[in-house]
N, C-alpha and C positions, 0 to 999 in steps of 0.2 A: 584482768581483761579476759575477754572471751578465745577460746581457743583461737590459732589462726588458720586456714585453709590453704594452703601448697597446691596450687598449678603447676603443670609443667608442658610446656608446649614444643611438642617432641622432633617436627621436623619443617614446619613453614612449608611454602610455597618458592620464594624466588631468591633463596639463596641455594647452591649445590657443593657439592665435594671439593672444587675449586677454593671455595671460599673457606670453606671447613672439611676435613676429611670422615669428619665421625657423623654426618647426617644420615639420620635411615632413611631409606627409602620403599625398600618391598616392604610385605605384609607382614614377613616374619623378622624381620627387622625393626618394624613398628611394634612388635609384639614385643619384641626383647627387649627396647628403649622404656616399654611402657614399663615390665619387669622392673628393670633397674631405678626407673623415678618412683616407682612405687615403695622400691625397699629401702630407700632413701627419706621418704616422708612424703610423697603426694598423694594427694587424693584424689584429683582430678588429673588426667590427662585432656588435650588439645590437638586434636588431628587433621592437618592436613592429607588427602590422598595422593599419591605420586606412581606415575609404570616405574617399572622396574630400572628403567634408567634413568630416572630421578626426575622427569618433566610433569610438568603438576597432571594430575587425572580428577574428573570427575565422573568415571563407570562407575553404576552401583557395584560392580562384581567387585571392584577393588578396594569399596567402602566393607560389604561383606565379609572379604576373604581378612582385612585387617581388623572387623571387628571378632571373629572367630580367633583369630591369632593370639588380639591382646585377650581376647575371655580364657582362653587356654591357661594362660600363664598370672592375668589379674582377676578373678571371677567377679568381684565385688569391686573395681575402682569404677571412678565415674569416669565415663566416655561423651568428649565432648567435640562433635564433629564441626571443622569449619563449613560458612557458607558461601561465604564471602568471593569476590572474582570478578573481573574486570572483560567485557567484554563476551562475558554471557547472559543469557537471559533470567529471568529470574525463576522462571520455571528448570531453567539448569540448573542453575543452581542451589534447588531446593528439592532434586528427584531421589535426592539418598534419603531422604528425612524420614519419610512416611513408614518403607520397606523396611529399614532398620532401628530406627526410633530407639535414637541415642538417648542417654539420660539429660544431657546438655545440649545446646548446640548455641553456638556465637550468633548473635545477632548485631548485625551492624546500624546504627543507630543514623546515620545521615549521609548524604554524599559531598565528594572532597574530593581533589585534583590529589593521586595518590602517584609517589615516585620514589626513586633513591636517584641522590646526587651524587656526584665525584666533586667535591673541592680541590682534589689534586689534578684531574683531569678537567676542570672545566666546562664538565659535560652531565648530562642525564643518561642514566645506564637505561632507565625505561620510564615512563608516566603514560598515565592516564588517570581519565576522569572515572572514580567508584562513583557508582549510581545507586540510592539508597532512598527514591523519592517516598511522600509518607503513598501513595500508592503502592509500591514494593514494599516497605514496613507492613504493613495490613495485610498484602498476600502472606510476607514470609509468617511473621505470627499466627497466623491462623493455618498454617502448616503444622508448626512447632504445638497448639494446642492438640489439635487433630491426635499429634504425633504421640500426645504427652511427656513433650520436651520441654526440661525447663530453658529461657530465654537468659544468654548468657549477652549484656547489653552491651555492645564495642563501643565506647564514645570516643573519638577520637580528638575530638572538641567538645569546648562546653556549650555550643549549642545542641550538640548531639546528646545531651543529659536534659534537656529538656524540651528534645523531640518525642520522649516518654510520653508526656504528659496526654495530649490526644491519644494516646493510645488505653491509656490508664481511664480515661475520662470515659472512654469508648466501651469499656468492658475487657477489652483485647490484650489484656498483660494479665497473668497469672500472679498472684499473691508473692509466689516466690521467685520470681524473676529478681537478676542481681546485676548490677552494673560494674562494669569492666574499663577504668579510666585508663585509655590506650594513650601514650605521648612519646615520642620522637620520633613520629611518620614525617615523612616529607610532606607537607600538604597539610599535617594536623598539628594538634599546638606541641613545641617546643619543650623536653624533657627539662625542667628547671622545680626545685623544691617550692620554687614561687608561683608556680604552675599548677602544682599538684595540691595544693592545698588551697589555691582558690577551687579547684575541681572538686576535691572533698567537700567542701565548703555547699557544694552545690546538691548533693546526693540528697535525696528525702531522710530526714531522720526514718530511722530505722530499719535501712537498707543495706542490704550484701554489699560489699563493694571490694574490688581488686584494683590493685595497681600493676598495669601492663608498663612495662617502661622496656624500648627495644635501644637498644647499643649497652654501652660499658659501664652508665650513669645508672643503669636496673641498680645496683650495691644501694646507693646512696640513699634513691628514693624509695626502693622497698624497704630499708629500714625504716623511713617517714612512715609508712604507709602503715608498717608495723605498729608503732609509737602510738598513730594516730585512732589505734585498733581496727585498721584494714587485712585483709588478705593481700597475698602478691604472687604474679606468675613469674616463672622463670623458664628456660628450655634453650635447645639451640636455635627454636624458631627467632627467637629475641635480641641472643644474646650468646657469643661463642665462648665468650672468656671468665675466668674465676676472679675473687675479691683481687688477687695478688697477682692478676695478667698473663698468666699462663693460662693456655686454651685447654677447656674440658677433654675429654675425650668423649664424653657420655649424656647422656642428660640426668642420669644419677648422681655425678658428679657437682653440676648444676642444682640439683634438687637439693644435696647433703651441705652445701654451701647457704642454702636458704634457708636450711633448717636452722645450721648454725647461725645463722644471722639475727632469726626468731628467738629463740632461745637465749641468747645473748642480752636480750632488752628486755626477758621476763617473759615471753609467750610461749604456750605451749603449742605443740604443733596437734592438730586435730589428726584424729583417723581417721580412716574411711567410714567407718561410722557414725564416727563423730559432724563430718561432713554432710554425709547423707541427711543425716538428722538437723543441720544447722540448715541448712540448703532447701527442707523438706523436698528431699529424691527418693523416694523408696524404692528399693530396688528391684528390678523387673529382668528377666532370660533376656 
């Protein structure tokens, strides 16, 4: 099989120190999380931005100051800024892109009533509706070309795998744009190996593709994903805890657990080069 690609998505949005005490938050903290997933085996990083005291941010200066951070300490990994946000506009959502013109950046592929539940509480910790109409696809990609960002595709359902298609039909998808099968959102389909492999199943032949799997079930189905010759992400945005249920301290720790996992079933883990070259990203200051 072909190399596999290591994500690692370093600090999310709407989990905080509460939940996990090892989330980074500042810029030089992003930068050091990157460090450590990087020397573990990833290629990619996944960025969310957060102030200092860990409440999500979307200032350019804080998109800046973390992308100067991670280049300090990763020169060569690929930076993959989130877009995504609930309850801004889409021109907010998209004012880091241009300025800084990451190598990647997440593209959300459809809209979906998006939340976390409490089954033991009985309750919604938060929801709302993400807004992804194909009018917001069209601005945000034609952003992301502008940018010369490649389109990292978040499906979080499988009809968000074939909300491509108009846009592919369009001109508006770049060759190497890669699809990212996101599952156990509240709102989106259901982390189940029966799930992910209808999803596979759906991908264009000859397409990048990742498996995002967020809770504790990530083990099971990124080895699927593995098997099936996919990539897979991992990080504390995802996912707190190792194979064996003790929580990470790090996202490297998370990364060296993926690796292992890869390895294990015959895959080798790509470099950064390797990456770049699979991905076609060349690399840009």
């Amino acid at each position: 099989m072909k190399k596999l690609i290591l994500s690692c998505a370093l600090t999310g949005a709407a989990t905080n120190r509460s939940h996990c005490p090892y989330i980074p938050y500042t810029p030089v903290e992003l930068g050091e999380e990157a460090k450590r997933a990087q020397d573990a085996g990833a290629s990619i990083v996944h960025i969310h931005a957060r102030e200092d005291d860990g409440t999500p941010s979307w200032r350019l200066e804080v998109f800046e100051a973390i992308k100067e951070e991670v280049r300090k300490r990763c020169p060569d990994i690929i930076i993959n800024w989130s877009t995504g946000a609930i309850g801004l506009s889409k021109e907010d959502r998209m004012n880091h892109i241009l300025p800084t013109k990451p190598d990647m950046a997440a593209f959300n592929m459809g809209s979906m009533n998006y939340a976390i539940y409490s089954k033991r509480k009985k309750q919604f910790y938060w929801n709302g509706v993400f807004e992804n109409s194909y009018d917001t696809l069209q601005y945000v990609v034609k952003i992301m070309n502008e940018a010369g960002t490649c389109p990292e595709m978040e499906c979080f359902d499988v009809s968000h795998i074939r909300n491509a298609e108009p846009l592919k039909d369009m001109g508006l998808l770049p060759d190497n744009a890669c699809y990212s099968l996101v599952m156990g959102v509240m709102g989106g389909i259901p982390a189940t190996p029966e799930n992910l492999l209808h999803q596979i199943k759906q991908v264009p032949e000859g397409s990048s593709w990742q498996c995002i799997s967020i809770s504790r079930k990530q083990w099971q189905l990124s080895g699927i994903a593995a098997s099936m010759g996919g990539n897979f992400r991992v990080g504390l945005e995802d996912n707190f805890y190792l194979p064996n249920g003790e929580m990470a301290k790090s996202n490297g720790e998370l990364v060296e657990a993926g690796a292992t996992l890869a390895r294990s079933i015959g895959r080798e883990v790509a470099s950064i080069s390797d990456a770049r070259e699979m991905l076609r990203i060349p690399f840009r200051d």
